[in-house]
ZAMARGU-4260 file (C-alpha; in steps of 0.2 Angstrom, whole numbers, plus 5000, padded with zeros to 4 digits):
<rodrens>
0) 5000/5000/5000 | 5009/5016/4995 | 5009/5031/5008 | 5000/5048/5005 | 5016/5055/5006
5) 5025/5045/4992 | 5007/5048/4979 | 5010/5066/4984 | 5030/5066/4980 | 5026/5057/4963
10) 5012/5070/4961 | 5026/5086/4963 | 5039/5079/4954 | 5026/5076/4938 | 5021/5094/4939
15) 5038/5098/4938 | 5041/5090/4924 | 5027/5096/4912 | 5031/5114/4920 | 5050/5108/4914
20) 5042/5102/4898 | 5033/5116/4894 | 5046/5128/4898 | 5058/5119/4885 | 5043/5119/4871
25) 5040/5138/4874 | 5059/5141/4874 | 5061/5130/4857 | 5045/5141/4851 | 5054/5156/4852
30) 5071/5151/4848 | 5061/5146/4829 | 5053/5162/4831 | 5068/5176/4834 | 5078/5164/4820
35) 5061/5167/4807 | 5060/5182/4814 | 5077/5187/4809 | 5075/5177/4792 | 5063/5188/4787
40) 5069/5204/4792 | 5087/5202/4791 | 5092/5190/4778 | 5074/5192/4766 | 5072/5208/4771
45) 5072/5217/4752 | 5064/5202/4743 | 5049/5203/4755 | 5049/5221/4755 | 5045/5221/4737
50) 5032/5208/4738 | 5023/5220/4751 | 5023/5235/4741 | 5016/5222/4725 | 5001/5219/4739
55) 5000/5238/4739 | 4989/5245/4726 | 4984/5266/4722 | 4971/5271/4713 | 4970/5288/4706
60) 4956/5298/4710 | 4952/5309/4696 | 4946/5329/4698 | 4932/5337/4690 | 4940/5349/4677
65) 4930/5366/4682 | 4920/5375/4669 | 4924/5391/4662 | 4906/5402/4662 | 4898/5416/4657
70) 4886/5427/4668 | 4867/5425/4664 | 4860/5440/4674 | 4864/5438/4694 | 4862/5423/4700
75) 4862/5412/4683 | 4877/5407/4675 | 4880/5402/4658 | 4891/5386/4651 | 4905/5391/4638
80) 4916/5372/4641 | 4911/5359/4653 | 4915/5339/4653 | 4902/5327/4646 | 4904/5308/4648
85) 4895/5301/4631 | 4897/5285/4623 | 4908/5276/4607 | 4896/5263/4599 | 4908/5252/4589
90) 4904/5235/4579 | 4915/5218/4577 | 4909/5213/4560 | 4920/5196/4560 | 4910/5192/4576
95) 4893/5197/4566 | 4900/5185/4552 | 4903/5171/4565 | 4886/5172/4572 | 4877/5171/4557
100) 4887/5156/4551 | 4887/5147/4569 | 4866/5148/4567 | 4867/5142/4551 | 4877/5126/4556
105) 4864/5123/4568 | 4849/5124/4561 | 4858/5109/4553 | 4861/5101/4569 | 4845/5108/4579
110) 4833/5120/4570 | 4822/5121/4586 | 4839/5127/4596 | 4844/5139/4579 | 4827/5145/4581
115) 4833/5153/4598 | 4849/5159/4592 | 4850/5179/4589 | 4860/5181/4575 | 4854/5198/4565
120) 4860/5202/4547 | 4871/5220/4545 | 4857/5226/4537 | 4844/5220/4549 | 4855/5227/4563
125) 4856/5243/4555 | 4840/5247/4551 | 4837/5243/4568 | 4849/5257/4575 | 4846/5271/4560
130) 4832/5278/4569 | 4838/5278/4585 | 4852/5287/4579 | 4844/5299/4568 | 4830/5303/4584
135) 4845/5309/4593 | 4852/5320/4579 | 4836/5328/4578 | 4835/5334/4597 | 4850/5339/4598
140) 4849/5351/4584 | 4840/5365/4591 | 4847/5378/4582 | 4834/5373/4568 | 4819/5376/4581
145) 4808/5361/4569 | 4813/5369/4553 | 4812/5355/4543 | 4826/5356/4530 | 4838/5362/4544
150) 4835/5345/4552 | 4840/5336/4535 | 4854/5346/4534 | 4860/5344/4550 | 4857/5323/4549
155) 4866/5324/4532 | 4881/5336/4539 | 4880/5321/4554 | 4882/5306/4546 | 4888/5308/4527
160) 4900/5324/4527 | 4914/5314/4524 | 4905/5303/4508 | 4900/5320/4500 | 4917/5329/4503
165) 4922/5314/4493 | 4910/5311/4480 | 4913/5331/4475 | 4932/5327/4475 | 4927/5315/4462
170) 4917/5326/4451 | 4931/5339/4451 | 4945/5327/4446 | 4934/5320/4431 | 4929/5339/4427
175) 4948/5339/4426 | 4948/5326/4412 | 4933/5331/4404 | 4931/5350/4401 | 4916/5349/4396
180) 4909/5338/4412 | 4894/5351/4423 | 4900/5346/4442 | 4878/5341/4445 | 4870/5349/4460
185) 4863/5337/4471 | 4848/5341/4480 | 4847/5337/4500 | 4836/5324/4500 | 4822/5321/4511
190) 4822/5311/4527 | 4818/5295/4523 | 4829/5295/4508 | 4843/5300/4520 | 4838/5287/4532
195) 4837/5272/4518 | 4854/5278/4512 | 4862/5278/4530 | 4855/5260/4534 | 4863/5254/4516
200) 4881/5264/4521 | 4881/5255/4538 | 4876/5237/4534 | 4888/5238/4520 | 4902/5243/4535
205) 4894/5228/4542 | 4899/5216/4530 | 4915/5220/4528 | 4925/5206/4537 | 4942/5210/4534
210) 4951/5226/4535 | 4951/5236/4518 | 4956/5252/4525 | 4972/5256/4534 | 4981/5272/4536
215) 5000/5267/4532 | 5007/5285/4536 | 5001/5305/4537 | 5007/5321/4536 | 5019/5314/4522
220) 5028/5327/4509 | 5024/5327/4491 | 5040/5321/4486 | 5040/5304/4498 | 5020/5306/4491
225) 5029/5305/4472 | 5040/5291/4477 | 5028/5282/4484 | 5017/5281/4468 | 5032/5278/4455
230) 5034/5263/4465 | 5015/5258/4457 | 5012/5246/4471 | 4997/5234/4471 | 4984/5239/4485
235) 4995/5252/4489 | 4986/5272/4486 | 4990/5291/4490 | 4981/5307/4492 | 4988/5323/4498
240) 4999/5322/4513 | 4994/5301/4517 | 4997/5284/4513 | 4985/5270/4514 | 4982/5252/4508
245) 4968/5240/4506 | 4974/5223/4513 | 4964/5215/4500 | 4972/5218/4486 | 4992/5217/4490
250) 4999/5203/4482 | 5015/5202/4493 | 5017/5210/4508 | 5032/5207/4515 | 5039/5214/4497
255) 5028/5230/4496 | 5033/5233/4515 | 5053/5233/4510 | 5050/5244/4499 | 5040/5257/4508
260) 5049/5253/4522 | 5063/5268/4520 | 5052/5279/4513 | 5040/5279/4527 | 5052/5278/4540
265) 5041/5266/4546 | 5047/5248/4556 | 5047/5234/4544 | 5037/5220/4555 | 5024/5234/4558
270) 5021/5240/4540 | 5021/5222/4536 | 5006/5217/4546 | 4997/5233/4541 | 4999/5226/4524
275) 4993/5211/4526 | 4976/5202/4527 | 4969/5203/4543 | 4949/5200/4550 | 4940/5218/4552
280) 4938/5218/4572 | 4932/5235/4573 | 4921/5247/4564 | 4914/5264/4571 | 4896/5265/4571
285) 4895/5281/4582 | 4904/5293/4594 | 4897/5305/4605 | 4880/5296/4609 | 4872/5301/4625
290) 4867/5289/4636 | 4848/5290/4635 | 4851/5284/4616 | 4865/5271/4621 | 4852/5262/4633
295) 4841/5261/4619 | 4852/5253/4608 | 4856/5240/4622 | 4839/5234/4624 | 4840/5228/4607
300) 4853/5216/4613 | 4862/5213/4596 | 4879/5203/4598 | 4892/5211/4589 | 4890/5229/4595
305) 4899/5236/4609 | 4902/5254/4618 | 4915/5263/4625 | 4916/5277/4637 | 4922/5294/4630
310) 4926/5309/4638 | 4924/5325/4631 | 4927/5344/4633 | 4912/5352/4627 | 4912/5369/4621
315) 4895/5379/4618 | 4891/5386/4601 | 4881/5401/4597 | 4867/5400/4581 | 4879/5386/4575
320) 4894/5395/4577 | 4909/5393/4589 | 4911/5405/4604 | 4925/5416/4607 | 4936/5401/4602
325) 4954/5411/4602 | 4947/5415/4619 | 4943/5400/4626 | 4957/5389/4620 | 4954/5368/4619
330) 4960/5353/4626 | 4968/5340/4615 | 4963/5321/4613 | 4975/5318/4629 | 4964/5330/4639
335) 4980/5343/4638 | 4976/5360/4636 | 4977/5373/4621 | 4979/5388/4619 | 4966/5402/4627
340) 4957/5401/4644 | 4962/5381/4647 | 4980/5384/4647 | 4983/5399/4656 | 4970/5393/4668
345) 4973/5375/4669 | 4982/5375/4687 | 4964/5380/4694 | 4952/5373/4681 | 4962/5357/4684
350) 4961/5354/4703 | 4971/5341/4709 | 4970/5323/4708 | 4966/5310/4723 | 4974/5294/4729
355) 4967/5278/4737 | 4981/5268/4744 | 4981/5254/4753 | 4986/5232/4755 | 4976/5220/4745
360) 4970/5205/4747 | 4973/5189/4733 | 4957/5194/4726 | 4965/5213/4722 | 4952/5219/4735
365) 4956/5233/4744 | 4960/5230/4763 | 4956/5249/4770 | 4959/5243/4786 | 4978/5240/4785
370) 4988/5254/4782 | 4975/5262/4769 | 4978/5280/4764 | 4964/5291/4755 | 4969/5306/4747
375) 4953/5316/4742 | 4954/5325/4725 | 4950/5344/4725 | 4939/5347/4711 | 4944/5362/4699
380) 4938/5377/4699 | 4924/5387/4689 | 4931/5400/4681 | 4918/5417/4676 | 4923/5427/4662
385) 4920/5445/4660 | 4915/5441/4640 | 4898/5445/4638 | 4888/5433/4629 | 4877/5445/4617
390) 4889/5458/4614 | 4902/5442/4608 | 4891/5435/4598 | 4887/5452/4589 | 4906/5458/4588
395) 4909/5439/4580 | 4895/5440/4566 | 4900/5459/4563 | 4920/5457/4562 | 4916/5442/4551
400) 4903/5453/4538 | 4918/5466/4538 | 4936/5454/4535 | 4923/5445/4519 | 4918/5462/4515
405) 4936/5471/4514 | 4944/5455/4506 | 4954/5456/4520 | 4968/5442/4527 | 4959/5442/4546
410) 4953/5454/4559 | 4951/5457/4577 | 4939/5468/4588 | 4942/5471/4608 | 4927/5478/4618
415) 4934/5485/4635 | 4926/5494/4649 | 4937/5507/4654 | 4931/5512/4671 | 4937/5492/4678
420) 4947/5486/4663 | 4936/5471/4660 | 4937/5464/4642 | 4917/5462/4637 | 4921/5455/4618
425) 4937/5449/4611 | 4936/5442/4591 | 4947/5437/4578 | 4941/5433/4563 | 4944/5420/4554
430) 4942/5407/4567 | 4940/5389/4572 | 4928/5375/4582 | 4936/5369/4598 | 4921/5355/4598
435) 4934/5350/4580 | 4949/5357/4580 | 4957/5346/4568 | 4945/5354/4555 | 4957/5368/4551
440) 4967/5357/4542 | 4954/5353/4528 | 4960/5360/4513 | 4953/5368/4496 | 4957/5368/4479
445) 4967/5385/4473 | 4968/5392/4456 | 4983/5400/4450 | 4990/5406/4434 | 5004/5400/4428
450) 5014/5415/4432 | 5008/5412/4450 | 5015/5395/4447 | 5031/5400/4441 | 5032/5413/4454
455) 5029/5400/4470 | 5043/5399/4482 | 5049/5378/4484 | 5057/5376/4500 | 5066/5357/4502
460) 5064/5348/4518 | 5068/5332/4523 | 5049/5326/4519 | 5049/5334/4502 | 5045/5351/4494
465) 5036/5365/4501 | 5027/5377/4493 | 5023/5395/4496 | 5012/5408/4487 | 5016/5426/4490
470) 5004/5439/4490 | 5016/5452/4490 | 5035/5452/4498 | 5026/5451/4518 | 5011/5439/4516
475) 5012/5423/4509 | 5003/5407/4512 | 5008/5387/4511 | 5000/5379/4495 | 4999/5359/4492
480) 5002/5352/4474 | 4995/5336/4468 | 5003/5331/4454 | 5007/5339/4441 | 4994/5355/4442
485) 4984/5355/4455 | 4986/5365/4470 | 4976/5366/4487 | 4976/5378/4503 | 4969/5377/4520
490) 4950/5382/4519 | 4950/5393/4532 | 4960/5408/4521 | 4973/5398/4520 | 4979/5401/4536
495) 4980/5383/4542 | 4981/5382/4562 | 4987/5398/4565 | 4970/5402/4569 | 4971/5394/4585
500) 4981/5409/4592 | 4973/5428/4599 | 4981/5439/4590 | 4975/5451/4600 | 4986/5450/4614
505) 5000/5437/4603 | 5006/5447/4589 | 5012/5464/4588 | 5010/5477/4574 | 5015/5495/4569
510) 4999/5507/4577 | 4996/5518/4566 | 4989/5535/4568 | 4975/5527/4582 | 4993/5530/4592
515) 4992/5549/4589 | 4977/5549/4603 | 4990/5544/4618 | 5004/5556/4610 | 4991/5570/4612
520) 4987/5564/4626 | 5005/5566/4634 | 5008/5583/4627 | 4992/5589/4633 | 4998/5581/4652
525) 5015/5584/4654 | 5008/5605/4648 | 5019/5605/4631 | 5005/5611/4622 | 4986/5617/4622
530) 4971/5611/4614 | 4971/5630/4605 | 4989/5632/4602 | 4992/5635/4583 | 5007/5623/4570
535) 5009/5631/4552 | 5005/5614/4541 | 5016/5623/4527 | 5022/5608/4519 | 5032/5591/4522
540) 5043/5591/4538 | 5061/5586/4536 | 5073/5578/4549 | 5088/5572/4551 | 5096/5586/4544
545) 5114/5589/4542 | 5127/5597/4533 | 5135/5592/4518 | 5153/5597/4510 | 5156/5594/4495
550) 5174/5595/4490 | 5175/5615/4490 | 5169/5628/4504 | 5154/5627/4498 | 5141/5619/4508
555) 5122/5613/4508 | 5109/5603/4520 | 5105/5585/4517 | 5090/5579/4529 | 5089/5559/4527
560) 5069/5557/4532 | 5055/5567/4528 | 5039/5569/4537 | 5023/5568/4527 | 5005/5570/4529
565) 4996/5553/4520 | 4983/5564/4508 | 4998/5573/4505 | 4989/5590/4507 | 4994/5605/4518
570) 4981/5614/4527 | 4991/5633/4534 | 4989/5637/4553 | 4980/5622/4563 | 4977/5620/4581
575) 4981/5605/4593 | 4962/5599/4590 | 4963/5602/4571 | 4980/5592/4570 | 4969/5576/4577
580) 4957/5580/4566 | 4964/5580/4550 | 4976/5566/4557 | 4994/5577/4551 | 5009/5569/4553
585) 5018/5584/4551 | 5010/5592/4568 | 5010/5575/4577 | 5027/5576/4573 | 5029/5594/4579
590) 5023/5588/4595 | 5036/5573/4598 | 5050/5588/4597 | 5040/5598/4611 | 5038/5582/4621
595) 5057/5576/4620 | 5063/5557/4619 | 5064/5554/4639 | 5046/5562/4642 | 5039/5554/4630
600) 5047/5536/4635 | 5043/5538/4653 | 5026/5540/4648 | 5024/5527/4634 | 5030/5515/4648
605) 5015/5520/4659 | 5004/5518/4648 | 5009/5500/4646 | 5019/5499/4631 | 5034/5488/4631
610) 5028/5476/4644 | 5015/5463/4645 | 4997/5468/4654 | 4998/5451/4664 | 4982/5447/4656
615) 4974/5429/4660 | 4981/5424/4642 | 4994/5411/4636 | 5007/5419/4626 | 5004/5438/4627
620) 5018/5450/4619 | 5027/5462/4627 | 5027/5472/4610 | 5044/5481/4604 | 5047/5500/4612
625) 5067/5503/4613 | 5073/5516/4626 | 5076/5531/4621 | 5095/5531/4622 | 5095/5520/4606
630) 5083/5533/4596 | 5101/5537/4587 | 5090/5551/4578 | 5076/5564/4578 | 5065/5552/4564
635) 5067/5538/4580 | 5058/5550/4589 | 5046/5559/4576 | 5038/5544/4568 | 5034/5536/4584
640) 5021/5552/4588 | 5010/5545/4571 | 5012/5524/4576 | 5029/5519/4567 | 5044/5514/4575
645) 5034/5504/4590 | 5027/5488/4589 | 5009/5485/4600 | 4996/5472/4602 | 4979/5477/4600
650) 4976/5474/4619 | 4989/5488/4624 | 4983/5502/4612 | 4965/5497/4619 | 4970/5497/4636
655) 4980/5514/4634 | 4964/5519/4623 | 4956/5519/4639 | 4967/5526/4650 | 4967/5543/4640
660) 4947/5542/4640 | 4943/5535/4660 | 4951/5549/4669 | 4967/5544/4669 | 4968/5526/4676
665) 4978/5513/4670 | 4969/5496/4675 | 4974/5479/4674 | 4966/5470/4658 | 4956/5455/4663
670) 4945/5443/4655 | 4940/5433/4672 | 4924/5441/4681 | 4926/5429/4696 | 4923/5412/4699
675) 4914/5399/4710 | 4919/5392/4727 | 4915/5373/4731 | 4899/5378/4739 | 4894/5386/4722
680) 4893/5402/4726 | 4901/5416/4716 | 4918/5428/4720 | 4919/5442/4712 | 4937/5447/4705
685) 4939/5467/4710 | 4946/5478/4698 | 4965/5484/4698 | 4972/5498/4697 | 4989/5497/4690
690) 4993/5517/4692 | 4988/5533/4683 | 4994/5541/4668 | 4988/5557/4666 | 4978/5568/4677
695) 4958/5569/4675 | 4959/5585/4668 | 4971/5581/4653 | 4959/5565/4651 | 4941/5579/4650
700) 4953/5587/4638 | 4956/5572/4627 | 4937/5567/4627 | 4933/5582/4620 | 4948/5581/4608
705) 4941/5565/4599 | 4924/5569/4598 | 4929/5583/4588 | 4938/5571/4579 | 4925/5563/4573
710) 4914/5575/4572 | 4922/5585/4561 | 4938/5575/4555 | 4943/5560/4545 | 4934/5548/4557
715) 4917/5555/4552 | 4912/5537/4547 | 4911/5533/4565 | 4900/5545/4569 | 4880/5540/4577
720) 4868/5550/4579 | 4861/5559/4594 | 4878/5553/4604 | 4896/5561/4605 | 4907/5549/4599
725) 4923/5549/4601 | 4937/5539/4593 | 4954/5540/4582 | 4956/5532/4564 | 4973/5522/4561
730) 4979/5518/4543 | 4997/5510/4545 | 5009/5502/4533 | 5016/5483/4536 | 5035/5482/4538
735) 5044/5469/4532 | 5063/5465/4531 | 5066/5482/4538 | 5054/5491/4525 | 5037/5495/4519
740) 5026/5484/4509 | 5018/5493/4496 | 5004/5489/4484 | 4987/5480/4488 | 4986/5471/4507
745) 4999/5481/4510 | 4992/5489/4527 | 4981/5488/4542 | 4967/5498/4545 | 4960/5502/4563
750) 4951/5512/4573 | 4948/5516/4590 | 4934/5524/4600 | 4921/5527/4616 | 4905/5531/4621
755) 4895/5541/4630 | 4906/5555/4631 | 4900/5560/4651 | 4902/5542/4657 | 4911/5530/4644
760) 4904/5514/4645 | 4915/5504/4634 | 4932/5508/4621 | 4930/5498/4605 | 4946/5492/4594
765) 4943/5489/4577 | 4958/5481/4567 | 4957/5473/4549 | 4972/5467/4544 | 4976/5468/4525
770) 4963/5474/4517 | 4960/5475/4499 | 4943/5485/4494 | 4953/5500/4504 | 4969/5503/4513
775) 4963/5515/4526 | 4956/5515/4544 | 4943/5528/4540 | 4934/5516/4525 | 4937/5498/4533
780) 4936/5501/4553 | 4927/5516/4555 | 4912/5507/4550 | 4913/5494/4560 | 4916/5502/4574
785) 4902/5513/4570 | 4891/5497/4570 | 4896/5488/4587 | 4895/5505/4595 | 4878/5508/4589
790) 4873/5490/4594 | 4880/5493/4612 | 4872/5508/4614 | 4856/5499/4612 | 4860/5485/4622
795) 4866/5494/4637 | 4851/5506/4634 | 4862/5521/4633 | 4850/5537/4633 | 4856/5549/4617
800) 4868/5563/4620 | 4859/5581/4620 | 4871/5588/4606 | 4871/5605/4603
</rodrens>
């Protein structure tokens, strides 16, 4: 019988041993541990590193891009670009074919099952989406307000622009052959007619199985263009400036990519395959459909048709036409931005992007829980201009009337209001759509005689010959030939994508006489002369006069410049007033000696000439005005008093305009009104002083002083009646290669002016550049200005003036 006492020894010396047991296990536990441990983060330390940032994951969250808007009374504002989300509706016609064959095998196999199987025919599927299609085209053209051949045309501008462009292109290339061939005119044809021949374009698209259509190369130079067609390459074709093949029809491939190869500087495997046969994937039915009409075309659950999401910018048109488009800028396919309002403004209309970061799980889930970071994007913000809407439509349709009119090369037109220095209108003609951008690179067919021909300048580039047509020594433009005689240029006055910038605040021209307002307006200030002092106009002005020896003691004057008034008349004893009047060069320049280079600089610079305005516009000039220490001689300092010799952009001589007219005030140009905070509400953008000029009694002076001028002076034709009007004419010629062009389109006529003369409400600057009917200011922008100014005056319900 064992004891108690031994049971209870046993008992102890088991409990020791588990506790002994279990302290070698927990020590063996954490000897495996420390050793993993430092396995991990010692020895594996950059190889698991890496696999922990592969579990991480970011996602990018994208901003709102803010909208640039317009003011629609108080509280309402008015959309100029926003963003829409629409919808790419695309077809896979090998997958259509597939279909169709995979149900006709079947109802081999199982005609009950084939019965079940949707396999629609091109054309069933598109006569099934025509009318969906052509519903939508119809609402959104509301320009035509019903107007029933408007809605045809705008169905047939939608859908077959390109086919007619084409089919005219044929007609004028066998009018070419056949002199005697009348190009038809084809009537718009009625709705249904329209529709049937859309449902017959599509389902033929539809059919097409394999690829017979692929762009090889553009923007190629006629002489790799000329090359390319001696080479007479099977399925191989040209037409100006691209190279393209039908698949279908190259014999061999591989050979026609070896020789195309170095002549499109293309890679060899790449051209190969673009060559060769290949099933037709892909066709686009559509883009831009909104998604109301996209849901539609879903329900019809047709195999073979897909969509894609497409982002746009979308920019508002007025009555068809594009708004303000040098103004507003655009955004390219990338989303970058372009020119105008966009770019200088993209840091705020962009906002800043987000950031979700965080681990994920095997599924790519996001674990939010472990070390997850959300960085919330900031919207961008919307922008208010100070454009308004109705005055910018007008000034457009007018400026437009007046460049067709004069058979000028463009124009511009700058609406200010000189008591805060916001821009209310800001046009150059011709123009461009941002909502199609890539239109200005259509081109026309151009006649030219053969002395044209032999006259065109050929400049060789690495692409091939270039060709130029000058209108005179300054103002050319690029021509393309095709073939032997046939030459195109851009349609929009051949001026190509050089409409996308403002020339009003990017390019920089000689004034004029308009510049003999602020000259008068410095004399007048800094008390060189008086309204009533008299000059004797006794003839032509010579300067630069020095004398001459001649070999014997004999000695006589030689004056290298002389001043002349442009009629070329001489009107006696004038006053300051008359001077402006009658626009004299000869008293203008009578008053730049009283002023003196160093006064007359000091006060050019502060009225803003020689500097950027700091306006909210991409690629402003600073203009050209030299110091006065390198006017080496009195014609430096002369010819500036009637606009030569300085180089301005029209936002300068407007801006200055209105200083001379406002009291005295220089303010900043701006075209932003204010904009909206997150909450929606609107900030208004103060106006800025950036100093005064002259005092407000030189400024009363110089009101009076140009509403004499057109009153009783060569600006006549900007005269309204019932309101004082006052403005200055300008007629200046073009320099070019360091002299002046002469002969037709050889200048630039403007013209600058306000009204009411108590309380000017806006300045207007007219400019048409190269004009043809006339050469001056006085025939060409006077009466321009003359009808915005009486459009404004109406608008902003002026009352008449009580003239005496």
């Amino acid at each position: 019988m064992v004891s108690r006492y031994s049971q209870r020894q046993t008992s102890s010396r088991w409990k020791i041993d588990r506790i002994s047991l279990l302290k070698g296990v927990l020590f063996l536990l954490f000897t495996v541990l420390l050793v993993r441990l430092f396995q991990l983060q010692v020895l594996q330390h950059e190889e698991y590193s890496a696999y922990a940032q592969q579990r991480m994951q970011e996602k990018v969250i994208t901003a709102r891009r803010g909208r640039i808007l317009l003011k629609d009374g108080e509280h309402d504002f008015f959309e100029l670009a926003n963003n829409v989300s629409l919808e790419l509706l695309f077809a896979d016609p090998y997958l259509l074919e597939q279909r169709a064959l995979e149900k006709a095998q079947m109802a081999v196999e199982d005609p009950n099952r084939a019965a079940r199987m949707s396999a629609p025919t091109p054309s069933a599927i598109a006569l099934a989406i025509g009318p969906i299609l052509f519903d939508m085209v119809k609402e959104r053209s509301t320009s035509c307000d019903q107007d029933e051949e408007c809605l045809r045309q705008a169905i047939d501008d939608t859908f077959f622009s390109q086919k007619r462009a084409q089919v005219l292109r044929d007609y004028e290339e066998q009018k070419l052959l056949d002199l005697e061939f009348e190009i038809p005119e084809v009537p718009l044809k009625t709705e249904e007619e329209l529709l049937l021949e859309y449902v017959t374009d599509l389902a033929q698209k539809l059919s097409k199985t394999e690829r017979d259509y692929v762009i090889l190369k553009i923007n190629v130079g006629p002489e790799i263009i000329k090359q390319v067609q001696e080479l007479t390459l099977t399925g191989v074709y040209t037409r100006p400036e691209t190279v393209w093949t039908n698949p279908l029809e190259v014999i061999d491939a591989q050979g026609a990519a070896l020789a195309l190869a170095p002549l499109l500087e293309m890679d060899l495997d790449v051209l190969e395959r673009s060559l060769s046969r290949r099933p037709n994937r892909y066709v686009k039915v559509m883009n831009r459909i909104d998604f109301e009409t996209a849901e539609k075309i879903r329900q019809l659950n047709i195999a073979g048709l897909g969509f894609t999401d497409e982002h746009w910018r979308n920019y508002a048109e007025q009555a068809g036409n594009p708004f303000a488009p040098q103004l507003i800028g655009f955004l390219d396919n990338a989303f970058n931005p372009v020119y105008g309002i966009e770019r200088s403004m993209n840091t705020e209309l962009a906002g800043q992007t987000g950031v979700i970061k965080g681990e994920v799980d095997l599924q790519g889930r996001t674990l939010t829980a472990r070390s997850s970071f959300i960085e919330q994007a900031i919207n961008g913000t919307d922008i208010v201009l100070s454009i308004d809407q109705v005055v910018q439509n007008k000034v457009e349709e007018l400026l437009k009337n007046q460049v067709l009119e004069s058979q000028a090369r463009a124009g511009q037109v700058i609406v200010q209001n000189p008591q805060t220095g916001e821009i209310m209108a800001m046009a150059s003609y011709p123009g461009f759509n941002p909502n199609r951008p890539g239109d200005t690179y259509e081109k026309e067919e151009f006649e030219l005689t053969d002395e044209e021909i032999e006259d065109l300048e050929v400049k060789t580039t690495k692409d091939g010959d270039r060709y130029f047509h000058y209108y005179n020594p300054g103002y050319k433009i690029e021509v393309f030939k095709q073939g032997e005689d046939r030459y195109f240029r851009y349609k929009n006055n051949g001026e190509g994508i050089s409409v996308y910038r403002n020339t009003n605040v990017s390019d920089f021209y000689e004034p004029g006489s308009v510049f003999k307002a602020i000259i008068m307006a410095t004399a007048i200030d800094s008390k060189e002369i008086r309204p009533i002092d008299n000059f004797n106009d006794s003839g032509p002005m010579d300067v630069d006069c020095h004398r001459v020896f001649k070999g014997t003691p004999e000695e006589y004057v030689k004056c290298d410049y002389t001043i002349k008034n442009s009629t070329r008349k001489y009107y006696g004893i004038m006053t300051m007033t008359q001077i402006l009047e009658k626009s004299l060069n000869t008293g203008m320049a009578y008053i730049a000696k009283k002023i003196g280079p160093s006064l007359l600089f000091d006060y050019l610079q502060n009225f803003g000439f020689g500097e950027k305005s700091g306006i909210e516009l991409p690629d402003e000039s600073a203009g050209k005005l030299t110091h006065y220490r390198n006017w080496v001689s009195e014609s430096d300092l002369v010819t500036k008093a009637f606009g030569q010799g300085i180089a301005t952009t029209p936002l300068q001589v407007i801006n200055a305009f209105s200083a001379v007219i406002n009291g005295g005030i220089l303010y900043q140009p701006t075209v932003i009104a204010g904009a909206l905070d997150r909450f929606g509400e609107y900030e208004e953008k103060k106006p800025q002083i950036i100093r005064r000029v002259i005092s407000e009694q030189s400024s009363e002076i110089m009101k009076s002083m140009l509403i004499s001028s057109v009153k009783r002076g060569v600006a006549e034709p900007a005269a309204i009646e019932d309101y004082k009007i006052g403005g200055k004419t300008g007629t200046s010629q073009i320099a070019t290669k360091g002299q002046y062009e002469k002969g037709e389109g050889s200048t630039i006529a403007s013209f600058a002016g306000f009204a009411p003369y108590d309380d000017p409400q806006f300045v207007i600057l007219v400019k048409i550049d190269r004009p043809v009917t006339s050469p001056w200011g006085a025939t060409n922008a006077a009466p321009l200005f003359q009808k915005v100014a009486s459009f404004l005056l109406d608008y902003l319900q002026i009352t008449p003036d009580d003239v005496q």
